[in-house]
C-alpha positions in Angstrom: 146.6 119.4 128.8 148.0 116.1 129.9 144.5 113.5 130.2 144.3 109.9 131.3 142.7 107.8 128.3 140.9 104.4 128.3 142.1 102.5 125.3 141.0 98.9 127.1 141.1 96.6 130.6 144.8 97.5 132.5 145.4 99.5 128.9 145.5 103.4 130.4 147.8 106.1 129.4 148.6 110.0 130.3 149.1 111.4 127.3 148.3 115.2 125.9 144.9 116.1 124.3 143.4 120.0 123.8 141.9 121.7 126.7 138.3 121.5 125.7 136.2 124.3 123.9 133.4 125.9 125.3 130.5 127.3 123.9 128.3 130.7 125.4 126.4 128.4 127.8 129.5 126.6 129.5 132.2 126.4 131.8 135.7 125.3 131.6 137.2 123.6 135.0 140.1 123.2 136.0 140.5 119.9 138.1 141.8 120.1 141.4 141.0 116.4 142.8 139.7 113.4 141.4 138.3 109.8 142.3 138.8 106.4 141.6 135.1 105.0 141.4 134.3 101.2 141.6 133.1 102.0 137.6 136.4 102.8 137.0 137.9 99.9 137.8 135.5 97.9 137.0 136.5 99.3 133.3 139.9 98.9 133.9 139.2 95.5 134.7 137.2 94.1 132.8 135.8 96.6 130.0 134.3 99.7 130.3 131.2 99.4 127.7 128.8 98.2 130.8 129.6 100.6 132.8 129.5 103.7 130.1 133.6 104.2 129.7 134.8 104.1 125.8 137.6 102.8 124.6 139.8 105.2 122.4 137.9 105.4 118.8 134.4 103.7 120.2 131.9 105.6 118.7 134.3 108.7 118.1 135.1 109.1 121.9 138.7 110.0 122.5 139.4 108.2 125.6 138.7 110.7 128.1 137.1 109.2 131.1 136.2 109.9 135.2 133.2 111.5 137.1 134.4 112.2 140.6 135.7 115.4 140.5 136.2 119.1 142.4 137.9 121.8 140.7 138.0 125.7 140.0 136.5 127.7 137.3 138.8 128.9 134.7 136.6 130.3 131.4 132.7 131.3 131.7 130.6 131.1 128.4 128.9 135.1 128.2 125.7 133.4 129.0 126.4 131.6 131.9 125.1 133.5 135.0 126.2 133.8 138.4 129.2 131.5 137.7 132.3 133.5 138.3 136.3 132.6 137.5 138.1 131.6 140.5 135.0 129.7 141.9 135.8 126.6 143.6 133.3 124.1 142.6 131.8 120.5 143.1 130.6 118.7 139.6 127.5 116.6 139.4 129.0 114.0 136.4 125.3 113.3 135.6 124.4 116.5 134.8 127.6 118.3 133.2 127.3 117.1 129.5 124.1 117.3 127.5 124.1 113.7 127.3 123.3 113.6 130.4 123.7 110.0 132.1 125.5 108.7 128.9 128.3 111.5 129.1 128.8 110.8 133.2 131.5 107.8 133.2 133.5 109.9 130.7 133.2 113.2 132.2 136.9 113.6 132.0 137.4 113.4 135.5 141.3 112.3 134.9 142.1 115.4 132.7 143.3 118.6 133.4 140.7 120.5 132.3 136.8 119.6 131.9 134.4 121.4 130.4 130.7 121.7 132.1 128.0 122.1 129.8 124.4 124.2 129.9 126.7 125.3 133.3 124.0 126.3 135.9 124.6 126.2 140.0 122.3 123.7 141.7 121.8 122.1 138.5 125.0 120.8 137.5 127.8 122.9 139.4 127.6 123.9 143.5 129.9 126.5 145.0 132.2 125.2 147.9 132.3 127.6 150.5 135.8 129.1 151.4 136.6 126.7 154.4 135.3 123.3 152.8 139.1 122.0 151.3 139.1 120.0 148.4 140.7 116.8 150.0 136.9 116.8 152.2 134.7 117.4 149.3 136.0 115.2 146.6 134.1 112.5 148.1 130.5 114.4 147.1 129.7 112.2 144.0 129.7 108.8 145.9 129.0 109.9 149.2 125.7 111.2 147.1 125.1 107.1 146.0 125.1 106.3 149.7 122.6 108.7 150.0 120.2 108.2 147.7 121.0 103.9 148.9 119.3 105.8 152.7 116.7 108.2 150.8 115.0 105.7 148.4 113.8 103.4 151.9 113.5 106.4 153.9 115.7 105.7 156.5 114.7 107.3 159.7 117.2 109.2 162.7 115.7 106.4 165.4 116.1 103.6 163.2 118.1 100.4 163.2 120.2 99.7 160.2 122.3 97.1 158.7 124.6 97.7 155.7 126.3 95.0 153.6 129.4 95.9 152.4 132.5 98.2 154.0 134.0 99.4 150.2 133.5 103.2 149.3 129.4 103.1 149.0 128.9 100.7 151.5 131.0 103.3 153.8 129.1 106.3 152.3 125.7 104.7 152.8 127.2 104.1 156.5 128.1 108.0 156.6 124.5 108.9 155.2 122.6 107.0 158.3 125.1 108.3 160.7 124.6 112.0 159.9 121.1 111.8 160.0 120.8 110.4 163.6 121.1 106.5 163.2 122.6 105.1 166.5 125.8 102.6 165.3 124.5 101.0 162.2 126.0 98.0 161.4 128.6 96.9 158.6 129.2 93.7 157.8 132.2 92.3 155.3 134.6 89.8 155.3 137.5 92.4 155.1 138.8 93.0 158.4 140.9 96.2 157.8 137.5 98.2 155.7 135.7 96.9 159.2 138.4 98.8 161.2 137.3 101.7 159.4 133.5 101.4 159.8 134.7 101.4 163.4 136.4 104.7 163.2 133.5 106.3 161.5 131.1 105.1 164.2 129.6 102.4 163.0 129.3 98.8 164.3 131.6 96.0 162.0 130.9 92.7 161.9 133.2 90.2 160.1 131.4 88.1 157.4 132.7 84.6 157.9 133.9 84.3 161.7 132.8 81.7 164.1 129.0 84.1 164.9 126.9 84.5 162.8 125.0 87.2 161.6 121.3 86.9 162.7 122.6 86.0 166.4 124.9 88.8 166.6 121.6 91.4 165.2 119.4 90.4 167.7 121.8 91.1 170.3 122.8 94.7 168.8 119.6 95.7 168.2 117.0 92.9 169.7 114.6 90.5 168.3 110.8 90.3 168.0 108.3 87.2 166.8 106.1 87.9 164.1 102.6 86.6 164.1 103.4 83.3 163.2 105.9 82.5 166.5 109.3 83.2 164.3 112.5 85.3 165.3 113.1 88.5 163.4 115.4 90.9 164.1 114.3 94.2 165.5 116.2 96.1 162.4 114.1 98.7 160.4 116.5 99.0 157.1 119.0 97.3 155.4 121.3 98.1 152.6 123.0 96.5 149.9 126.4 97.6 148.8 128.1 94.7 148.6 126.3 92.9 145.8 126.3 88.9 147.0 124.0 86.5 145.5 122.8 85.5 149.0 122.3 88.9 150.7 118.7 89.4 149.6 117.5 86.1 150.7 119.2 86.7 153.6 117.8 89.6 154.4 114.2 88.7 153.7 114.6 85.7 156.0 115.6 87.2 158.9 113.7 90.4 158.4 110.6 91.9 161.1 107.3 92.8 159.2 107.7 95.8 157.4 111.3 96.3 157.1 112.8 97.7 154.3 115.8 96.8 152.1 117.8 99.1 149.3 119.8 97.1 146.8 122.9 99.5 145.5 125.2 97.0 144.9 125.4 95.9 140.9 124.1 91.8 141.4 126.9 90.4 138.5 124.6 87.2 138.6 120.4 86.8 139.6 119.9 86.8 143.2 117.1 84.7 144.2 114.3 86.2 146.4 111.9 84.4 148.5 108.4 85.9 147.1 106.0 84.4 149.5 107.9 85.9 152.7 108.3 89.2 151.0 104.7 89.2 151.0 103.7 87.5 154.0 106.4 90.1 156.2 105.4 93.1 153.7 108.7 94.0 153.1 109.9 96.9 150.5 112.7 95.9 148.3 113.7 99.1 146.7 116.9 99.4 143.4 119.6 102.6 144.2 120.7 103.6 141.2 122.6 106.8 141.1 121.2 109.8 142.7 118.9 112.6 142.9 119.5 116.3 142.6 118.2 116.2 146.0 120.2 113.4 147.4 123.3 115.5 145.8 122.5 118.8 148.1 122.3 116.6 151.1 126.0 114.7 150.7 127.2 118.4 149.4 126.4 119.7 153.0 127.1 116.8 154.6 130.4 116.8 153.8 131.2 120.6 153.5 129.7 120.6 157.1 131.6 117.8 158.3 128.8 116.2 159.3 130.8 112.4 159.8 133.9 110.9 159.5 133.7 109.9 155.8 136.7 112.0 154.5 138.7 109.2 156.5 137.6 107.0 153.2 140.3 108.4 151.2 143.6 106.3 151.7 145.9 107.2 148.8 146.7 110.8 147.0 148.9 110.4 143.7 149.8 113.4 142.0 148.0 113.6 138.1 151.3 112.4 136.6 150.8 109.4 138.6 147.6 108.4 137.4 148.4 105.0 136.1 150.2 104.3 139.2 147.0 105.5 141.2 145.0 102.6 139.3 147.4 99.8 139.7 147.4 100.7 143.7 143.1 101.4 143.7 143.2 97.7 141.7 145.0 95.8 144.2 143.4 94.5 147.5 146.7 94.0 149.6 147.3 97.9 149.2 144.6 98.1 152.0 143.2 101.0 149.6 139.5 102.4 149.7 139.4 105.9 147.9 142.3 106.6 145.7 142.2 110.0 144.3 144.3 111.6 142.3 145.6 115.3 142.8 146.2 118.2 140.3 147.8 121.0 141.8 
């Protein structure tokens, strides 16, 4: 089978490996669409060891990398039950090795063939229904970060809700509020053509950086109250981090109402400061989203097989597999205007 290998940062190559064995217990897939994740290319620009991609000969790995991934199943181990060839089938990466966490960055997304171990459905593998295509339900694995970025504060259908950040979780997250009932959450970046598409989805954009600020423009959307001691808040319930700016959590906490909550997803590449005393004095919740839940998982799983918002729009660019590299130079630069990349096997 032809697989994408990690030897290093911009150091990727499509060259042919074995299709992977399976024991009694697992499943051979064959991969019918694949994403580019932010870890990715993280790893591709920088180095993959933070995010959990080897190198080529680290600790024995062979290069094999990616976790977004639909496909079909081609071999059944005799013990697996219930899983039948020919099923189309949605992959949670966190769960399909017996590693665990530590096998999901190099699930083997970009290869042709991956193998899903201890194979179970609900557990590690869901069944797409017939009419749910491939192109909508590649986006399952992140759309499941922006999620569990809503679950872990508990965001509410009636509630008012600010995301920071318009790349691919900060547009999930958006999607995640939006099919549950929240009424044109905000997005605010500084890239005007992600903002078009928070737009399109349904959301509100708001351009980091213009001549209005932030605060001012809230309290407008959504209104302001005073807190007990005479100060302005905005009247927003829940705010999320997916952009990851040093300033965004002091921010937040500044201009947040008494008992608002706030869900950091973004990975902070240097300490952000927060303002203790206010955090107290307002009783705010500052929550961490990392990954997701098994529960978080069913919900983007019939979210998008249901359609249930726009978020399939996120995916800009289709390369076909022997096109990989090409895929990661486009996902790597800005100027293409590119948000999901995925690649396509068949």
């Amino acid at each position: 089978m032809k697989a994408l290998i990690y030897y290093g940062p911009k150091d990727i190559k499509l060259e042919e490996r074995e299709i992977p064995a399976i024991s009694d217990k697992d499943v051979l897939v064959k991969v019918v669409r694949a994403g580019i994740c932010g870890t990715d290319l993280t790893a591709y620009r920088y180095g993959g060891i933070t995010t959990g991609i080897l190198a080529k000969g680290q600790f024995g790995h062979d290069g094999q990398f990616g976790h977004e991934m639909v496909g079909i199943v081609e071999k059944v181990g005799e013990a697996v039950a219930d899983v039948a060839v020919g099923d189309r089938v949605f992959i949670n990466p966190t769960t399909c090795k017996r590693s665990g966490m530590l096998g999901c960055g190099i699930a083997g997304a970009f290869s042709e063939y991956v193998s899903v171990e201890e194979a179970a459905y609900g557990y590690n593998l869901f069944k797409l229904p017939d009419y749910a295509s491939f192109d909508d339900t590649v986006i399952i694995e992140p759309l499941a970060v922006g999620t569990h970025a809503k679950n872990v504060i508990d965001v509410k259908p009636h509630e008012k809700v600010v995301i920071y950040g318009a790349d691919t979780i900060g547009l999930c997250s958006l999607a995640a509020c939006l099919a549950v009932g929240c009424v044109k959450p905000v997005v605010a970046d500084v890239n005007k053509e992600r903002l078009a598409m928070v737009e399109k989805m349904g959301g509100q954009p708001f351009l980091l950086g213009s001549d209005e600020e932030l605060q001012p423009f809230l309290e407008k959307h959504f209104g302001k109250v005073l807190n007990e001691f005479g100060q302005s808040c905005v009247d927003v319930d829940a705010f999320i981090d997916a952009a990851g700016a040093n300033s965004i959590p002091n921010d937040v906490i500044n201009m947040a109402k008494k008992g608002a909550r706030l869900s950091i997803v973004a990975i902070h590449k240097t300490e952000a400061p927060m303002d203790a005393a206010k955090i107290l004095s307002k009783e705010l919740t500052v929550k961490g989203a990392c990954g997701y839940e098994t529960i978080d998982v069913l919900e983007a799983f019939n979210h998008a097989v249901g359609k249930r918002s726009a978020i399939a729009n996120i995916v800009t660019h289709h390369f076909p597999h022997e096109q990989a590299v090409e895929a990661f130079l486009v996902a790597n630069d800005m100027s293409t205007g590119a948000i999901k990349v995925v690649i396509d096997f068949d």
